[in-house]
N, C-alpha and C positions, 0 to 999 in steps of 0.2 A: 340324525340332526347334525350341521354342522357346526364344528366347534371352534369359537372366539376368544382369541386371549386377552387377560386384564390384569391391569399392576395394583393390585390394593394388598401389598401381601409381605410373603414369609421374610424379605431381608429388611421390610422397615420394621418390625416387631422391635426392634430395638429403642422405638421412639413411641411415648406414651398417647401422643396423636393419630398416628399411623398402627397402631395396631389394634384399633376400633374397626380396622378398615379391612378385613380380611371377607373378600365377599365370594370366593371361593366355592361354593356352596350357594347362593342362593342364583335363582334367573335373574336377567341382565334384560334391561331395555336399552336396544342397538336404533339410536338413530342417525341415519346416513347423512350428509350433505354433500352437494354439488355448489364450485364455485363457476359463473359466469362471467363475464366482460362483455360488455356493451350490449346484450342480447346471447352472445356466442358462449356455448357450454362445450370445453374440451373433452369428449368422451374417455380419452384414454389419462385422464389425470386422475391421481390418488386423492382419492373420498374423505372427507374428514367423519372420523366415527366418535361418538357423543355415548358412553355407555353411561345407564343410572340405574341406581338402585335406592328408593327412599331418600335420602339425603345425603347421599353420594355421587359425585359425577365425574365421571373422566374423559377430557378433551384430548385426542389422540386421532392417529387416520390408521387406514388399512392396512399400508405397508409396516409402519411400524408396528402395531400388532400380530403381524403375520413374520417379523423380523425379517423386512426385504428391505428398507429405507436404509440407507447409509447413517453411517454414527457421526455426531449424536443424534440421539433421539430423545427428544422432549417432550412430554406430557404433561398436562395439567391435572390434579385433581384439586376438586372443589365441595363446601361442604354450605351448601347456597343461603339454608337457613342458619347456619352460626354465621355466615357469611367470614367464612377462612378459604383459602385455596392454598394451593402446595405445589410448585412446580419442581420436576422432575426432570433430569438428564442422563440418558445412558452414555457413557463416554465410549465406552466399550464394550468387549464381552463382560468383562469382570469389574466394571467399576462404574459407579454413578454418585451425583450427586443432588441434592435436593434444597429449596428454602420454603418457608411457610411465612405468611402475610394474612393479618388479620384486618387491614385497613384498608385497601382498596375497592371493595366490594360494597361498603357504605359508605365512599361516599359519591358513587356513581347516581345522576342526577337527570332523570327524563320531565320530557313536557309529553304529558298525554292526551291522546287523539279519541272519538268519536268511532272512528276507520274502521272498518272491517275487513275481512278478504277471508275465503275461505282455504286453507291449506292440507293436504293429505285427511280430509273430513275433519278438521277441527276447525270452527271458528276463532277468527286470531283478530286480537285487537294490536294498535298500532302506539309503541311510545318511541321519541325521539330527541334526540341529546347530540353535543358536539362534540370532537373530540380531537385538538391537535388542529381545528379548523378544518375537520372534516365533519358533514354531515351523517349521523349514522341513527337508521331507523330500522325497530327491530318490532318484527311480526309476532307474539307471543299468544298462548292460551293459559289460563288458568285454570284448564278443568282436566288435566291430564295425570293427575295427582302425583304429579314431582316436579321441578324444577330443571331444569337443564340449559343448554344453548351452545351454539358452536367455537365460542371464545368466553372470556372473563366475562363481559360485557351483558348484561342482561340477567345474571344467574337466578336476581333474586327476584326478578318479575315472573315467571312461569318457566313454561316451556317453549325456548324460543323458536321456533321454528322458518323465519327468514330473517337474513339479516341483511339492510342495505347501503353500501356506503356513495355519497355523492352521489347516488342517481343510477351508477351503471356497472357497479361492481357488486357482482348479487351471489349470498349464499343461502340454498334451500335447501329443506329437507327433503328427500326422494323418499325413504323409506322409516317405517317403525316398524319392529320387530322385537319379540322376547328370545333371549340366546343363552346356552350354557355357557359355561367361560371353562378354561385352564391357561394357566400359565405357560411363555416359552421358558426356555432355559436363561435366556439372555435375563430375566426379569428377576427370578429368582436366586440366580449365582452373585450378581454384582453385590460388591463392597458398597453403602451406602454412606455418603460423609453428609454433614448437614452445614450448611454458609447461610452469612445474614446477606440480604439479597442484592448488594454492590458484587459481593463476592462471586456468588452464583454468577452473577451474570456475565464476570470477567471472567470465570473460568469456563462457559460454556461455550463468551466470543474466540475464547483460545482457541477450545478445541476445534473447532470449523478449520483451523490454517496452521502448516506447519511451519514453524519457528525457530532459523537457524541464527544463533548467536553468534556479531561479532566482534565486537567491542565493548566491555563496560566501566563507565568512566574512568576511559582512560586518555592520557596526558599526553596530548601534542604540543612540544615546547622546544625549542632552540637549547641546550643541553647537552651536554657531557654523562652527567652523572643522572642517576636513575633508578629507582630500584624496577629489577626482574621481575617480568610476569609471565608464568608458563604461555606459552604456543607464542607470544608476541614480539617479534623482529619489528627492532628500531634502525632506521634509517636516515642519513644528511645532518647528522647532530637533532635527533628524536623530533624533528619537524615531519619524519614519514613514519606511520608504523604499519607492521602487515605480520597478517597470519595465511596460515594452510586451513581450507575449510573442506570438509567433504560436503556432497551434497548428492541427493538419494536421487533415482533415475526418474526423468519430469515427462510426463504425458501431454499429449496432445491437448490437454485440458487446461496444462498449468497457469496460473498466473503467478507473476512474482513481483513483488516490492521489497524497494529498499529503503531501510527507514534510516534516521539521522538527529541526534540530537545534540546541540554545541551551548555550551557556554563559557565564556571567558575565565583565564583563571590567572588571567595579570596583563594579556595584549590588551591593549584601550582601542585596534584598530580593526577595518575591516579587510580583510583576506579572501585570499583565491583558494579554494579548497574540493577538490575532488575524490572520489572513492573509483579504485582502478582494477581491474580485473588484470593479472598477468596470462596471458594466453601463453601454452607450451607446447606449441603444434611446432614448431621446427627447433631445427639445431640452435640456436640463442632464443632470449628473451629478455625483456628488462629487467628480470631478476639479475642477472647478470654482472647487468647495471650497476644497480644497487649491490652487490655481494662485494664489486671489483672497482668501481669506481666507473663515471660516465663513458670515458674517454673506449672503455671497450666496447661502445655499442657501434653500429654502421653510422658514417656522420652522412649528415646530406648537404650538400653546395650548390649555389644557386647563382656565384659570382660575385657576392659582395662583399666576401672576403673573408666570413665567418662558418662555420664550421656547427651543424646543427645535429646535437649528437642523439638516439633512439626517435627519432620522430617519424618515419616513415616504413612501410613493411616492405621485406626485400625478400628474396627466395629461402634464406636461411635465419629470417628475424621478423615477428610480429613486434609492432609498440603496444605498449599500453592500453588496454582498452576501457573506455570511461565511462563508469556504472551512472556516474551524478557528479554535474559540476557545480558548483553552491558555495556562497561567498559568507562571510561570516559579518553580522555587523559589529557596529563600536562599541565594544566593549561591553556585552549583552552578560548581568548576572554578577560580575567583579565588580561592576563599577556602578551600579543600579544606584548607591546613595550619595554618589558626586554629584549629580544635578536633581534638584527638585523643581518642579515644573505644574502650574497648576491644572487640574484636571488627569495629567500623563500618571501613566501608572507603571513603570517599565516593569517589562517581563521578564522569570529570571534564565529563561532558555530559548532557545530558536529550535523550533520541530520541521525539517526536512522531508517529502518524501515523496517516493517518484517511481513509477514501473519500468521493469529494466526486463521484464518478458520478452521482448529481442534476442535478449543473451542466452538463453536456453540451453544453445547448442554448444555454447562454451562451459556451460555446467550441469546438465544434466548425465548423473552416474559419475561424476568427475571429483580430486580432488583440486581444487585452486587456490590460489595465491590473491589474497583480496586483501587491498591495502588503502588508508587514507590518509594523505594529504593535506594540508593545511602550512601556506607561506607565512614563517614569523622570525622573530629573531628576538623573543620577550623569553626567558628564563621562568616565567609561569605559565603562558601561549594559552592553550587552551584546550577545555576537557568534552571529549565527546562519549557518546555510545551508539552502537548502531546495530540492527539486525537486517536480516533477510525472513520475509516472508512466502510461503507456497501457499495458495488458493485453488482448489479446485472449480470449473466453472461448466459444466455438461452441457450448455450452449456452446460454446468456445471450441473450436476444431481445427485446430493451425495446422497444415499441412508441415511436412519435413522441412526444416528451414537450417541454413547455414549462416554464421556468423563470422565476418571475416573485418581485424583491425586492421582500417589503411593507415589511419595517419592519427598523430596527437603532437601538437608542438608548444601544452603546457609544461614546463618545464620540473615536472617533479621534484628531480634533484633541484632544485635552484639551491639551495642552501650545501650543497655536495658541491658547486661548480660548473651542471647542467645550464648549456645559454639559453637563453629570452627565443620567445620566438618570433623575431626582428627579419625574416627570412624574406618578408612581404616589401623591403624596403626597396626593391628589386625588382621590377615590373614584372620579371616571370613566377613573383612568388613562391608559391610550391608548387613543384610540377614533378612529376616521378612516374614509372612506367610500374605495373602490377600483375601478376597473369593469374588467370582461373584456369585450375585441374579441370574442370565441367562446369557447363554451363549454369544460371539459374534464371530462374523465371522471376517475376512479379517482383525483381529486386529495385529496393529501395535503398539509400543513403542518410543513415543517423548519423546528422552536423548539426556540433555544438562549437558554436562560436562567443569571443567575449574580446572587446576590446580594454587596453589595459595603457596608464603610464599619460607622463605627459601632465602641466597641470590645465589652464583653462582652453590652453589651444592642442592637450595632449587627443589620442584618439578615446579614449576613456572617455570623454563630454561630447567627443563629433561625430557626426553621424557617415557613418563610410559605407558603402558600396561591398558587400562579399559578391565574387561573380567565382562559380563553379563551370568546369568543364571536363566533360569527359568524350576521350578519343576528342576533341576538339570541337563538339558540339557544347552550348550552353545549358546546363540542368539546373542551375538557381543562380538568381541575379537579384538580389533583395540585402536591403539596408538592417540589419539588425539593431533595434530599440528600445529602449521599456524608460517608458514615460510613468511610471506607476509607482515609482521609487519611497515618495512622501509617504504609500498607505503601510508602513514596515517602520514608521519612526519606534515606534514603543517595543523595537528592537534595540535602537541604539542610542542610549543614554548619553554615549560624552559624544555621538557625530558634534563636529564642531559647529557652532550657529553665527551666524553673518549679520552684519548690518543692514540689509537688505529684508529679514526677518525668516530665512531660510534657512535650513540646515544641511549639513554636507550630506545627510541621506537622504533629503530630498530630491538632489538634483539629477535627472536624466541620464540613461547612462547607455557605453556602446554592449544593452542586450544585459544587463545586468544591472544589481540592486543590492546595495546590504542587507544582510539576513532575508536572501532568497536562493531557489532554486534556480537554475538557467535550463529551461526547458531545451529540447533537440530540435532541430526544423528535420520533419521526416519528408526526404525529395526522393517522390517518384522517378524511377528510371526504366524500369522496364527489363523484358528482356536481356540479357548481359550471354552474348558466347563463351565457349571455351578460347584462351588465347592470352594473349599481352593487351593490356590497355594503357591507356594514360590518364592522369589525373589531374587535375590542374584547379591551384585558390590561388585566386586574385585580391587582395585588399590594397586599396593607397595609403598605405601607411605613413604617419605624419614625420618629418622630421622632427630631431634632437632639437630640444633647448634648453643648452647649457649643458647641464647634468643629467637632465633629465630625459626621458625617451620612451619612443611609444612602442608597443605591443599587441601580440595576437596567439590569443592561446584557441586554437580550431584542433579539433577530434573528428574523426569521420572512421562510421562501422559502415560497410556494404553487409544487408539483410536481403537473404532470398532463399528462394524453395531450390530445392534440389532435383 
């Protein structure tokens, strides 16, 4: 007879619940399901298996009892007539954790049908309920003398044996069967912790993704003095801080994000702020920069008299490359009780986050230099935290790809003496030659643009023209905009408000917004040979007035396959 493994056992003894439950010893009824889509049944998908015994049931599928499914692995057990269930998580080989719920099982609520339908020779009547605004209709018997079903849902109507949601997503039972059981080893060996069910369920969503820490509330502020905090290098009077991160070799599966959390801790304004990868592929790098002072990086000239110092990559120097660009609003969290406003409820943080899986190739197996950013010049500035996230996705198959920083001319240092990038004032803008070792395929261009400076006629409120070129052909000619500005007020408490009955973070802006993200325009290019190229950003950038003066802070990565 073949033998099926079941969790009712030897490491929960420890909880006076779980050790009624040892079924070790008795036969096992095994009912199979298959799930469907629209008609269509994947033959080669893993089965959800439904074992019971009396008033016992466990929601599990075949691979995890056969320990083939990747960790974690979660299980339900359920006890239909006390109506309790207990969900169950293997984290690892050696470790799991569990929570028990005594109220959701009553107060699960159907409308019942008439219906009938015959299934695997049992007569199945028909009850139906809503759930999240989905319809879900569940085929049950009552004469099969236990309880079971392929999820929470239905436990304490019979044995459910199909479940339907919206019409076209179908789960049925293929088989019943009586089976011996033994346990694997995975089942038996783990450490079992018990969590009230917020917890459980944060600690489950952890485990799915790996979670590399890089900053925690910590103080980006215009500053001298400071106190020390292992691994973290302050930079430009503590307006930049960066550390060294390892980061574990990333498979063709990986996904990554980067997350970001800010709140003020004395600036009332909103800021240019970026999180920056140091690339260390050639002989310099912006570390450099920063260790030595600007003036050591390659400058680039364009004829306007000024002198643009790490903004472009050269044979012997990558710039900066920029994970997230993201502005901070007015004063979000410090300053939440200077204005009261009827209905407004300000928030006391801004949540950032954005996939940087492009980068791969700059961090997979690698140690780097991850640094953020934040322009101020407040002696309190502002307090962030931030991680990186790894997801695995078995759909997801990215061929080999190369990551290569052409250009950034947000001006990191600015608070070090680092210039504006003002380069645009010049009709040839930035133009620079660049060469590929080898060719790449399907290469694309990650540009993040933002216009900055100036007040109502600065480029910051006008709408400008970016034109990209490469080798001297056109690859984007598009206006950057974001008209969306107003939906982020109850970011910014002291934006300043106008007679007009608007507020300063309402207004339109070139491609940016307080307390937002500034997404990348990802441009198709194609093909790219081995060789020298040329690169070329065009913006009209506005004249000075007065004091004041307009800006262009543009990053551009070249992504392609190798």
């Amino acid at each position: 007879m073949t033998r099926y493994f079941l969790l009712f056992f030897a490491f929960f003894l420890t909880t006076s619940l779980l050790a009624q439950l040892d079924l070790s010893k008795e036969p096992i009824t095994k009912i199979t399901y298959l799930v469907s889509y629209n008609g269509q049944t994947d033959t080669s998908q893993n089965p959800i298996w439904v074992l019971a015994s009396n008033n016992k049931v466990l929601v599990t599928s075949r691979d995890q009892m056969l320990g083939k499914s990747n960790y974690p692995r979660e299980m339900m057990l359920v006890m239909p007539v006390q109506k309790i269930y207990s969900q169950y998580a293997f984290l690892n080989d050696s470790e799991s954790v569990y929570m028990t719920d005594s109220s959701s099982i009553g107060k699960q609520q159907f409308e019942f049908s008439e219906e009938t339908k015959q299934i695997l020779g049992h007569t199945c009547k028909k009850a139906k309920t809503v759930i999240n605004s989905n319809t879900i209709e569940l085929w049950y018997t009552t004469n099969a003398g236990f309880n079971a079903a392929p999820g929470l849902l239905g436990q304490s109507l019979g044995l459910v044996l199909q479940q339907v949601r919206n019409g076209n997503t179908v789960i049925t039972a293929t088989d019943i069967s009586k089976q011996n059981i033994q346990l694997p080893d995975y089942m038996t060996k783990a450490v079992s912790h018990k969590y009230n069910k917020l917890d459980y369920t944060d600690l489950l969503w952890r485990s799915r993704f790996t979670t590399i820490p890089l900053f925690d509330n910590q103080q980006i502020n215009f500053s001298d003095t400071f106190t020390a905090r292992e691994g973290i290098l302050r930079f430009a009077n503590g307006t930049i801080v960066l550390r060294k991160v390892k980061f574990p070799v990333l498979s063709a599966t990986s996904q990554i994000f980067l997350d970001l959390s800010e709140r003020s801790t004395g600036d009332a304004y909103d800021r240019t702020g970026t999180v920056f990868l140091i690339a260390q592929d050639k002989k310099q790098s912006f570390l450099d920069g920063l260790q030595q002072g600007a003036s050591v990086l390659p400058s680039y000239e364009n004829g306007n008299g000024k002198k643009y110092q790490g903004v472009i990559t050269t044979d012997s120097y990558s710039p900066a490359a920029e994970l997230m660009r993201f502005f901070t609003p007015f004063g979000v969290g410090h300053f939440n009780d200077r204005l009261t406003l009827k209905d407004k409820i300000w928030h006391n943080s801004v949540p950032y986050r954005q996939e940087i899986t492009d980068f791969a190739p700059l961090l997979s197996g690698r140690e780097a230099y991850i640094g953020v950013f934040i322009g101020n010049y407040d002696k309190g500035g502002h307090t962030i935290s931030a991680n990186i996230t790894i997801h695995q996705d078995d759909e997801l198959k990215l061929p080999a790809r190369k990551a290569i920083p052409l250009f950034n001319t947000l001006n990191i240092m600015e608070m070090a003496g680092q210039e504006y990038g003002t380069m645009f004032s010049n009709e040839e803008g930035l133009k620079f030659n660049f060469r590929l070792d080898k060719p790449l395929k399907n290469a694309t261009l990650r540009y993040i643009t933002t216009g900055h400076g100036g007040w109502g006629n600065g480029d910051e409120f006008q709408q400008k023209k970016n034109t990209i070129l490469l080798d001297g052909k056109t690859i984007f000619d598009l206006i950057p905009w974001r008209e969306d500005c107003g939906s982020y007020r109850l970011f910014n408490p002291v934006s300043g408000n106008f007679p007009n009955g608007l507020s300063s973070s309402d207004y339109s802006r070139s491609n940016w917004c307080p307390g937002t993200v500034t997404n990348p325009y990802i441009i198709s290019i194609g093909d790219i040979n081995a060789g020298s190229h040329t690169i070329q950003v065009k913006i009209p950038q506005g004249a000075p007035e007065g004091t004041s003066f307009s800006a262009w802070n543009v990053s551009g990565v070249l992504i392609g396959e190798e």
